[in-house]
C-alpha positions in Angstrom: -38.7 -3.9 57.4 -35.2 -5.3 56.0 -34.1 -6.4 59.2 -37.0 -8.3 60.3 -36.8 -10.2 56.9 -32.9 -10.6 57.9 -34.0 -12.1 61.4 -36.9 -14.2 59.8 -34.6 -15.7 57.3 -31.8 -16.4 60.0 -34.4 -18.3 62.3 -35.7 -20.1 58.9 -32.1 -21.4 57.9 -31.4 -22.4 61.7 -34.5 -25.0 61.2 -33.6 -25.8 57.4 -30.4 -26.9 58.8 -31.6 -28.9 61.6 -34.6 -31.0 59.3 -31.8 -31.6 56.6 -29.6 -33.3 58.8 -32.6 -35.0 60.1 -33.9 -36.0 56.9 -30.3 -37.1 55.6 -29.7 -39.4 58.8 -33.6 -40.8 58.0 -32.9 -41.9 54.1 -29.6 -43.0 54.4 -28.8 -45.0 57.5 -30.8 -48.2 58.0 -33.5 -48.5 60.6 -31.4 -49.9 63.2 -28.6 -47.3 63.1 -30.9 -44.4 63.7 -31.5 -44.4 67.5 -27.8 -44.5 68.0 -27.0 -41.8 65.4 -30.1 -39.3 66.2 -28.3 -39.8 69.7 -25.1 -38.2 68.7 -26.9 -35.6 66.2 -28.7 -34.0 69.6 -25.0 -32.4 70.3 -23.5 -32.5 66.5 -26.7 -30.1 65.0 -25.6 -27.2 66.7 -21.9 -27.3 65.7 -23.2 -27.5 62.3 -25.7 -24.8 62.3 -23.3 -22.5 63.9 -20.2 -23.2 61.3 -23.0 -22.8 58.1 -24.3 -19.8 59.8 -21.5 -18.4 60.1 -20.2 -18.7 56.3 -23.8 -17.8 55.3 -23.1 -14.0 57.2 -19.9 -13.9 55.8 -20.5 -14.7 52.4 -23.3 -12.2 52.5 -26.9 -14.1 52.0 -28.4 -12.2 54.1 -27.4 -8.8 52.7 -29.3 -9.5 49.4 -32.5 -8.0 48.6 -34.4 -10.8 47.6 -37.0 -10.0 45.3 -33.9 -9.1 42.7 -32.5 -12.6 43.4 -30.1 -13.3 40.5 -28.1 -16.0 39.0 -25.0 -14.4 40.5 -26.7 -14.7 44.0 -27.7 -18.5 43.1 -24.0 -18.6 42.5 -23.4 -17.2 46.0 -25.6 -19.9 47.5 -24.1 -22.7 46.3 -20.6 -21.3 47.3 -22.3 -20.7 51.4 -23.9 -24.0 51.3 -20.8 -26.3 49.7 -18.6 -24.7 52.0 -20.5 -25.1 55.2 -21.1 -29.0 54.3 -17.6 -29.2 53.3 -16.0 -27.7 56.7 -19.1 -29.5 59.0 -17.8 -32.7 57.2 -14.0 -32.0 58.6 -15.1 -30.9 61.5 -17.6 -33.4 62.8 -15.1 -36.5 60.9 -12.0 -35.3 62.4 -12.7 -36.2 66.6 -15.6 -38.8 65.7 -15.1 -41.4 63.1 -17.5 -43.1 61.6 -20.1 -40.6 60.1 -21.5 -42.2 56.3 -19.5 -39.4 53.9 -23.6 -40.0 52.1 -25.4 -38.2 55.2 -22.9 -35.5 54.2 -24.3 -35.4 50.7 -27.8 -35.9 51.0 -27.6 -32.9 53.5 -26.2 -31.0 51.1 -28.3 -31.7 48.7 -31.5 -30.6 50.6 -29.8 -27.5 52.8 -29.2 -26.1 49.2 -32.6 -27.2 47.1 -33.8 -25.1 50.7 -31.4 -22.6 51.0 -32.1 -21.6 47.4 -35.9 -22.0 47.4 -36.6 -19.5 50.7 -34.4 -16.8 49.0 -36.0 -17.3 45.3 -39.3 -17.4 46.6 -40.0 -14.0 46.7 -38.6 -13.0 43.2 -41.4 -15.6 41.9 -44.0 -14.5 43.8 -44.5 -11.3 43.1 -43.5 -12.0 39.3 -46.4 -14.0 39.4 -48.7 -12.2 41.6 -47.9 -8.5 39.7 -48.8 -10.6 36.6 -52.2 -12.1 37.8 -53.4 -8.8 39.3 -52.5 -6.4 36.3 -53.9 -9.6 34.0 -51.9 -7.9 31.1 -48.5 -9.5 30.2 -46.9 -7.2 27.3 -45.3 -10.4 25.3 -41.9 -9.0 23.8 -39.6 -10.6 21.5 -36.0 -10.4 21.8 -34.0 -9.5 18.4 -30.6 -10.8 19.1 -29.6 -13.9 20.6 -25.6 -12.9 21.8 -24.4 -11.0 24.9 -26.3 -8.3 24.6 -29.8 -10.6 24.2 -28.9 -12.5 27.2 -28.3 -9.1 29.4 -31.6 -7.7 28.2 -33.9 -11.3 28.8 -32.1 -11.7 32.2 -33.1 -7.3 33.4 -36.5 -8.2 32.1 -36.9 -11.3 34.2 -36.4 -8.7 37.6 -39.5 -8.6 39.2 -41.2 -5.1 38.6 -41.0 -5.2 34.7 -43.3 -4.4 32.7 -42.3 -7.4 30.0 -42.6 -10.6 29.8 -39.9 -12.2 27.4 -41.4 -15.1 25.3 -38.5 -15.8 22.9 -35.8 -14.5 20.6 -35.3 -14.1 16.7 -31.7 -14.0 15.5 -30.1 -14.0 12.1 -27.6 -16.6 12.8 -28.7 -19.7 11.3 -26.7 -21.7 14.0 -28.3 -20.4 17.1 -32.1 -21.3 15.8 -33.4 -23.2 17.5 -31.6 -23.3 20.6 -32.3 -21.3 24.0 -31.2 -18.8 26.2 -32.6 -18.4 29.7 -35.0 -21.0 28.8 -36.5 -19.1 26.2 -36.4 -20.7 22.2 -34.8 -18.9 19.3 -37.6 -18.7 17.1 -36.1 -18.2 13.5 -34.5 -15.4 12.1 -36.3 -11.9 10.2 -37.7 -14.0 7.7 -39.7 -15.8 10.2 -41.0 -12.8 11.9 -44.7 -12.7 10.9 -45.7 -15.9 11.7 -43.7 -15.0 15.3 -45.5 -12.1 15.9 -48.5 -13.7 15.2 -48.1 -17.5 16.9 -46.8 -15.5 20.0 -49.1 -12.8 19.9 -46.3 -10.6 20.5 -46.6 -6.8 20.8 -43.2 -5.5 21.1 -39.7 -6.2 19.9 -36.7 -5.0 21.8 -33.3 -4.9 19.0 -30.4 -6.2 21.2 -28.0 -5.7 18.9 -24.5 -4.0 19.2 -23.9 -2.8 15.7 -27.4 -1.5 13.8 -27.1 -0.3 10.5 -29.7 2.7 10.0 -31.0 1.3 6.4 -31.7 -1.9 8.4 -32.8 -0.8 11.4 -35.5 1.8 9.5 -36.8 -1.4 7.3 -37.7 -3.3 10.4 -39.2 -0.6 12.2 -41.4 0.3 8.7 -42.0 -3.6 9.0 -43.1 -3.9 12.8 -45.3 -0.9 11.9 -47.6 -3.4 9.6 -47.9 -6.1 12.2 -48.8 -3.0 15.2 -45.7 -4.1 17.0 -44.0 -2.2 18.8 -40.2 -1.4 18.4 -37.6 -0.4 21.1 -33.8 -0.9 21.8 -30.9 -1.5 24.1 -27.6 0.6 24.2 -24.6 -1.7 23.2 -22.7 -3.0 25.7 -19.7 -0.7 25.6 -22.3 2.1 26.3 -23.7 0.9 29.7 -22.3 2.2 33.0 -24.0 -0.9 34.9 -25.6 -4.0 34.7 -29.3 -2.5 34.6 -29.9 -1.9 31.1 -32.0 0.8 30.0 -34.3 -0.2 26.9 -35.1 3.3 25.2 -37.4 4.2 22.5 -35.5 4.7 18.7 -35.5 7.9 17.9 -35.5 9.4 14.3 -31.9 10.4 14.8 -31.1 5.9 14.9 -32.8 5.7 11.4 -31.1 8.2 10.1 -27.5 8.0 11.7 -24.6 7.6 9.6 -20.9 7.2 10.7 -18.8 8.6 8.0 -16.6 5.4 7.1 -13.6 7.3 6.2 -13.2 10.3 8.3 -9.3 10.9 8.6 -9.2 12.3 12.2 -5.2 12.4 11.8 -5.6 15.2 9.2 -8.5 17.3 11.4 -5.6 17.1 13.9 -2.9 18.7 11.8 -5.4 21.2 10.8 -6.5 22.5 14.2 -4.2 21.4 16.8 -2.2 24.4 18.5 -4.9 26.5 16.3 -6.5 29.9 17.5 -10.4 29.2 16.2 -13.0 31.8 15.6 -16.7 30.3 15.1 -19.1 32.9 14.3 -22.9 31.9 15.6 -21.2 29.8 18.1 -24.1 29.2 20.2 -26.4 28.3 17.1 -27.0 24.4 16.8 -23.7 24.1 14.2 -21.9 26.3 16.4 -21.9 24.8 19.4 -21.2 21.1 17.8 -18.2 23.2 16.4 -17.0 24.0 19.8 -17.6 20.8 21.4 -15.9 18.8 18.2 -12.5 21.5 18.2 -12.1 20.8 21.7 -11.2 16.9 20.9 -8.4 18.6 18.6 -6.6 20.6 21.6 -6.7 24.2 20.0 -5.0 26.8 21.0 -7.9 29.0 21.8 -11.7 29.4 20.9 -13.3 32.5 20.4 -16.3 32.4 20.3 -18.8 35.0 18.6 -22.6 35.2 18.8 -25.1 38.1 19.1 -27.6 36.2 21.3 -26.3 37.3 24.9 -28.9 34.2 25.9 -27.6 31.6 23.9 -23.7 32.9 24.4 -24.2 33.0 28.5 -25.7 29.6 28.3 -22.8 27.7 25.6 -20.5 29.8 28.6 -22.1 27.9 31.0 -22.3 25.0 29.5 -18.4 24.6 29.0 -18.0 25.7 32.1 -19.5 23.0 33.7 -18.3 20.4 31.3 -14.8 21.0 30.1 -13.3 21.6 33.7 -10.3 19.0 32.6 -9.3 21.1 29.3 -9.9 24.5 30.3 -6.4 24.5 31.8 -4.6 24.2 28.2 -7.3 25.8 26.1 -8.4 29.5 26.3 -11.5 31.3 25.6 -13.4 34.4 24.9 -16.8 34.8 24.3 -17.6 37.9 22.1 -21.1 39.4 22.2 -21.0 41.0 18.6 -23.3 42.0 15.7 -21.4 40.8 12.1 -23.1 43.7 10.5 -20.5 46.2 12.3 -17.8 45.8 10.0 -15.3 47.9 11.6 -15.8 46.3 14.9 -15.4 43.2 13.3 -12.1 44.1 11.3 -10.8 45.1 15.2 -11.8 41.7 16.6 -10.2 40.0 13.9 -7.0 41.9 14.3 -6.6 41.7 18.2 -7.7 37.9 18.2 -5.2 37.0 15.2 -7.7 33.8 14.5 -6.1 30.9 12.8 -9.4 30.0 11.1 -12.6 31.0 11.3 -15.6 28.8 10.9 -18.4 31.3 10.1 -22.0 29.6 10.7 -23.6 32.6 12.0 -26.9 33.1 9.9 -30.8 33.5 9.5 -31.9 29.9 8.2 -35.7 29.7 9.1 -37.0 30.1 4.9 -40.4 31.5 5.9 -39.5 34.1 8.5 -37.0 35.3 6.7 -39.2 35.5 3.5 -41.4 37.3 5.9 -38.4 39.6 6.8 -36.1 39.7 3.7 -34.5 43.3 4.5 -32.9 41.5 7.6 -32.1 37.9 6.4 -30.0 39.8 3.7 -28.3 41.9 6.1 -27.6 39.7 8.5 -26.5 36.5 6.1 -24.9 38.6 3.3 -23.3 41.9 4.8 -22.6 40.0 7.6 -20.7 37.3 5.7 -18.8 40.3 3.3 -17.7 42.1 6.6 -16.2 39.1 8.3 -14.4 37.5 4.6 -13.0 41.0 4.4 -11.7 41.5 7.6 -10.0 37.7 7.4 -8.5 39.1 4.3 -7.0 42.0 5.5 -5.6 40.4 8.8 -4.2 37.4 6.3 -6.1 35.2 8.3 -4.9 31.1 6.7 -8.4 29.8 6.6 -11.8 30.9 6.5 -14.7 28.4 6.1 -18.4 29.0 5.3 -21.2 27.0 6.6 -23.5 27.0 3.5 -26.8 24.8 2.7 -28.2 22.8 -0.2 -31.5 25.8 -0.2 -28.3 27.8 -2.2 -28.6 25.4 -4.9 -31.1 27.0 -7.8 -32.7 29.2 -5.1 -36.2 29.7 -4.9 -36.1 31.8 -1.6 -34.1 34.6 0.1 -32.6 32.8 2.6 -31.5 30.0 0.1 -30.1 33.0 -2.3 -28.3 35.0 0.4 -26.2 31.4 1.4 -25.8 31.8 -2.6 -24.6 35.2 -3.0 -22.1 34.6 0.4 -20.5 31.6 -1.6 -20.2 33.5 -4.5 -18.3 35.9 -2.4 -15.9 33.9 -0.9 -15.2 31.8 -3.8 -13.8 34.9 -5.7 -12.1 36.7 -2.9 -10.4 33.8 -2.4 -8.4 34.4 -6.0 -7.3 37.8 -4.5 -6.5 36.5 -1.1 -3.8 35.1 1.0 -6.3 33.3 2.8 -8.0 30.2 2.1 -11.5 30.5 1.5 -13.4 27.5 1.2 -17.5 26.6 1.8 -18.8 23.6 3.0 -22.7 23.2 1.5 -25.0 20.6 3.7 -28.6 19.8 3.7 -30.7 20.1 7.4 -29.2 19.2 10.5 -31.5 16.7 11.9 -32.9 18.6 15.2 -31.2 22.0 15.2 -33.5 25.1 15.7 -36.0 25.9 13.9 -36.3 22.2 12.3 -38.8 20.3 11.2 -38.5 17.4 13.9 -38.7 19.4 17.4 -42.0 21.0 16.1 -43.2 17.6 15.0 -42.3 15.8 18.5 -44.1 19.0 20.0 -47.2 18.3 17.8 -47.3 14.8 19.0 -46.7 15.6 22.7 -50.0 17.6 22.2 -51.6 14.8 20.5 -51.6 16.4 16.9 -52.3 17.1 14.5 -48.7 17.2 12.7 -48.5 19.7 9.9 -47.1 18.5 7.0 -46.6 21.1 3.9 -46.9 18.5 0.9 -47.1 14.8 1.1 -44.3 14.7 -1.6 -41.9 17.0 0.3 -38.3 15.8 0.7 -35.0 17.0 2.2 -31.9 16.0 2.9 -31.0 15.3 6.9 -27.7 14.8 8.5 -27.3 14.3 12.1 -25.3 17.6 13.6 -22.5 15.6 14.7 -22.1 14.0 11.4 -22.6 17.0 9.6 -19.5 19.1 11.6 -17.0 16.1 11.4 -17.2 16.5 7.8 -17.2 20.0 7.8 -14.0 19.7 9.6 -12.8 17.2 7.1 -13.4 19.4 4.7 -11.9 22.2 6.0 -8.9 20.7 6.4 -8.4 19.9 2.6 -9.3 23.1 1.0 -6.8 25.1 -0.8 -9.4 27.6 -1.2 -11.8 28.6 -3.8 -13.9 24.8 -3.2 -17.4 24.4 -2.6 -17.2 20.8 -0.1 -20.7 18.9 -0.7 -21.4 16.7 1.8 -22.6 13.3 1.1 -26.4 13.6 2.4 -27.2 9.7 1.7 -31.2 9.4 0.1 -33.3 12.5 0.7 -35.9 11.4 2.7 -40.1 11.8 2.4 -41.0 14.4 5.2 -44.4 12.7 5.3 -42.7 9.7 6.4 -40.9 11.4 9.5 -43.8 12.4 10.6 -45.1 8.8 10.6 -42.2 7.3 11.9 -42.2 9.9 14.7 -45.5 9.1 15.6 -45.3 5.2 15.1 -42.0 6.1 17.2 -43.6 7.7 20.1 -45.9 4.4 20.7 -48.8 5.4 18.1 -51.0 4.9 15.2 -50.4 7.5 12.9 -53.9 9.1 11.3 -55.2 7.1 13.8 -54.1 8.0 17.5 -52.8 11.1 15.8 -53.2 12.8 12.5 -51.2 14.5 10.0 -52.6 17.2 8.1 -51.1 18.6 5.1 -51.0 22.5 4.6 -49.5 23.0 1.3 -46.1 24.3 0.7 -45.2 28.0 2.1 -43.5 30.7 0.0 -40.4 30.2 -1.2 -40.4 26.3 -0.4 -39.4 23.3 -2.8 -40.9 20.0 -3.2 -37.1 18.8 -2.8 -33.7 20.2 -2.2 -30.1 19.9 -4.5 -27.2 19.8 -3.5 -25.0 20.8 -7.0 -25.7 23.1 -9.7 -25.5 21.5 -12.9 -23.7 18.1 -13.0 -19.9 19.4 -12.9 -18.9 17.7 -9.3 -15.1 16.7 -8.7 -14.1 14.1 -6.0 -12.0 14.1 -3.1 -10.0 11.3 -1.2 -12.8 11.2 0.7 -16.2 8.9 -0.3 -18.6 11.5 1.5 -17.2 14.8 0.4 -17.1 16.2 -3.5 -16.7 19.4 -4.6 -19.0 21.6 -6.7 -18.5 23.3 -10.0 -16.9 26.6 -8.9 -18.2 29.6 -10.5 -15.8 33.0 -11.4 -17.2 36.3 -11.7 -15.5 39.8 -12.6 -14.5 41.1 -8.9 -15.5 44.4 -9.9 -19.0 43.5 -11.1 -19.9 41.1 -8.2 -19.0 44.0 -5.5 -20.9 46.7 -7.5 -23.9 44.2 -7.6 -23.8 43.5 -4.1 -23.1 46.9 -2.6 -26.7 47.8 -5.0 -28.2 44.6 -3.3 -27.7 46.2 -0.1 -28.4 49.8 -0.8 -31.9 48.8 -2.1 -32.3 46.7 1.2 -31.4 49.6 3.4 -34.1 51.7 1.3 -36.5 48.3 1.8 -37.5 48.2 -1.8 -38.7 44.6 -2.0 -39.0 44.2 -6.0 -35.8 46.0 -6.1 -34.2 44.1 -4.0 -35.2 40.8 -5.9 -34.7 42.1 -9.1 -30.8 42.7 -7.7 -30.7 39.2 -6.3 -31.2 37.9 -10.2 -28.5 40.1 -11.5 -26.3 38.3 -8.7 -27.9 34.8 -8.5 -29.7 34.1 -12.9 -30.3 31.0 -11.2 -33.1 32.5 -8.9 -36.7 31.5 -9.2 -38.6 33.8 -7.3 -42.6 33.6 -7.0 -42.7 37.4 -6.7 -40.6 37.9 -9.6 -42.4 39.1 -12.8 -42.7 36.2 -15.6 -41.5 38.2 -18.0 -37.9 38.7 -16.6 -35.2 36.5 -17.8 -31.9 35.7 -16.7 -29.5 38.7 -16.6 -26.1 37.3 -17.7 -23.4 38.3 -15.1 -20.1 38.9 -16.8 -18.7 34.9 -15.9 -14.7 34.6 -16.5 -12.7 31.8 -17.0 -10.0 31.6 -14.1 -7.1 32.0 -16.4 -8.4 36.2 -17.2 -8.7 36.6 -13.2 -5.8 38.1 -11.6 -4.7 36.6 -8.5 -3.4 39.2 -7.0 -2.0 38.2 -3.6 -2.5 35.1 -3.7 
């Protein structure tokens, strides 16, 4: 079909080219000039069809495709047709004198008003045709009139879009008013209302570069009260090609922050040249672990998880993606259970880890409320064997991923990340290794999270379960949340609890909505959210400190908790009873011995009348530090 448009289009520009010169001759010489002149033209036609023929095929117009004619292409065009009237006029002036330089002109003029109009046609044709037959035109306003703007307008213009551009809004005063691509600049933000509703528009696309989440959450709540739509554009340095690929905003745009003052220098000291052990590699921190050590150049990673599924596919994964490192970095993938302590004390001694990141755990709160016998084994016996066996092998830094649920625990799972803190922090005083924690709120999409299920929900068209409408948590995205970690890491002396800075906790309800509103529809109306009431062991909001003691760090996003000593003795004797009564699966027994380890616990299952047993707390200076 291509070529018979190519032949089509060649015969059509052999006739343009013969009526302009006719034309030209007939409004520029007088009346009595033109039999003598149409006389020579009979033979000079020819020789100047063939020479702007021939620059047309070499300059390419007839390689385009038309109905994605461009402003580059009209750019081609003009070059094909100025060069053919420029080298007909040498040509044709060099043997025969005498030809008016304006016959020249005006047949440039029209070969290229012609020229351009049989190669546009077809772009504005079936814009115009597509339009009338779907009778819908989805009216879209452009947010951001700079580079970015004008690359978006000018992919929307293609033929084949589903948009029809009727303007921009931009918040520099000094472009309103203006236009790009023939469309106005409206006003800025302030002005939106009345341009949503003049215009009729029903979507916005952001075309901006830099989008600040805060700002970019507070138009999308805005454009939810109008019923306009929301979408955006990658920035510019993120495009591969000129086509630009407008995407839906995710939750993970209103909620993305870039820590400001992330010190990648001092990540480097800390893990260049470095054997790394992360524990629960393949877990959703695990793997961002991986991928984020990688950018340092370690030594070697080995990597430990008990899931043979999710260790063969991270394995695969890096084995298809890290082909160019692979030839300075080792690794080993270790299919191990951390509740085997002696196999664990071997690993540790063969591998000889630098540090160890340990985020291997049980997080989900209900299941493991469901199953409290193995979240304690797994998070707490687990965490005991692996601190031990970094102690004995005078491993120089071990770091625990903890969570804000440790913070006045009101469930197992929350307690367990407790108790392992509590651990680490006060082996660390009798240790040659650095034991530090690093205590976060949720990681926006990991497993077991409270967005994947939602954006399942909504794929079935709801409901979405909500527990309270008042619920609230803390989110980080995972990247975000493991750059810290590593920035924390690599400060610790030992003994700290790092706190991440988790911005505003956020209204769980209001994911929901914005997922929804996100996804192209009317929350409670398209699709409803139902509220189920809280599940055992939940709170209506996280913390992230106990007690107001916090101390700061260099660093604007990480602070460090109130640290907490306990009599070594004591704290072994009460876990090793902790885990004998979960061995025997005495539930009230094992709660009772999580209160003697944790006062702070707030259990639903424990009996009102039971106060807080006062652990024997020391000041640091009565603490021997025995190797330390």
């Amino acid at each position: 079909m291509f070529r018979y448009v190519k032949f089509f289009l060649f015969f059509l520009d052999w006739l343009v080219i013969y009526l302009s010169w006719l034309a030209s001759c007939h409004f520029v010489l007088a009346p009595n000039e033109m039999p003598d002149y149409f006389q020579k033209s009979l033979y000079l036609v020819p020789i100047i069809a063939v020479i702007k023929i021939s620059i047309f095929i070499k300059l390419g117009l007839y390689r385009a495709i038309l109905r994605y004619a461009s402003f580059p292409y009209a750019r081609t065009i003009f070059k094909a047709v100025t060069l053919g009237s420029l080298i007909s006029f040498l040509v044709i002036n060099y043997p025969i004198r005498g030809w008016p330089f304006g016959v020249f002109t005006m047949d440039w003029l029209i070969t290229l008003f012609l020229v351009g109009s049989l190669r546009f046609f077809p772009r504005y044709y079936l814009e115009t045709s597509r339009r009338a037959e779907t009778g819908e035109e989805k009216k879209v306003l452009i947010y951001g009139a700079g580079d970015l703007g004008n690359a978006v307008v000018r992919n929307l213009l293609h033929p084949g879009s589903e948009y029809l551009p009727i303007g921009f809004i931009d918040d520099d005063p000094r472009k309103i008013g203006k236009k790009v691509h023939n469309l106005s600049i409206f006003g800025s933000r302030t002005d939106l209302p009345k341009i949503i509703k003049r215009n009729k528009i029903k979507e916005i696309i952001i075309a901006i570069n830099t989008i600040a989440p805060d700002w970019l959450s507070g138009l999308v709540k805005e454009c939810r009260n109008y019923h306009v739509f929301c979408r955006i554009a990658p920035k510019m340095s993120d495009m591969t090609s000129q086509d630009i690929n407008i995407k839906n905003i995710d939750i993970a745009d209103l909620l993305k922050r870039n820590p400001k003052d992330l010190d990648e220098k001092q990540i480097d000291l800390f893990l260049k040249r470095k054997k790394i052990l992360i524990t629960g590699a393949a877990g959703s921190i695990g793997t961002e672990l991986v991928h984020q050590a990688l950018r340092f150049k370690p030594k070697k990673l080995i990597l430990v998880d008990y899931s043979e599924f999710s260790l063969y596919t991270l394995q695969e994964n890096l084995n298809e993606n890290i082909q160019n490192v692979k030839s300075f970095i080792k690794f080993k993938f270790i299919l191990q259970d951390l509740r085997d302590g002696q196999a664990i004390n071997q690993l540790i001694a063969t591998e000889k880890p630098d540090i160890i990141f340990h985020a291997a755990a049980y997080k989900h709160v209900p299941l493991i409320e469901s199953n409290p016998f193995s979240g304690i084994l797994n998070n707490i016996q687990s965490t005991v064997n692996i601190a031990n066996a970094a102690d004995q092998n005078n491993v120089e830094k071990f770091v625990l991923i903890s969570t804000d649920k440790a913070v006045r625990p009101t469930n197992i799972m929350g307690a367990t990340k407790r108790i392992c803190e509590l651990y680490i922090q006060n082996l660390n005083l009798r240790s040659k290794t650095e034991f530090v924690a690093v205590r976060f709120g949720n990681v926006l999409g990991s497993s077991g999270s409270v967005v994947p299920k939602f954006l399942e929900q909504i794929r079935n068209n709801g409901p979405v379960t909500v527990t309270h409408p008042e619920v609230t948590r803390y989110f980080m995205l995972v990247q975000e949340a493991v750059q810290l970690v590593m920035q924390a890491a690599s400060i610790g002396h030992g003994g700290e609890i790092f706190i991440l800075n988790m911005g505003k906790p956020v209204n769980i309800r209001e994911v929901a909505e914005d997922l929804i509103y996100l996804a192209g529809k009317e929350p409670y109306g398209d699709i409803d959210i139902q509220f189920t009431g809280l599940r055992p062991g939940e709170k209506l909001y996280e913390e992230l400190l106990i007690g107001d003691t916090e101390k700061k760090t260099q660093y604007e996003n990480i602070t460090i908790g109130k640290m907490t000593f306990i009599d070594w003795d004591t704290l072994n004797a009460n876990i090793k009873k902790l885990i004998d009564s979960t061995n025997l699966q005495d539930k009230m027994s094992v709660l009772i011995n999580v209160k003697e380890l944790v006062p702070e616990f707030n259990h639903m299952e424990l009996p009102n009348e039971m106060g807080s047993k006062n652990i024997l707390h020391l000041p640091l200076a009565v603490i021997p530090a025995a190797r330390k």
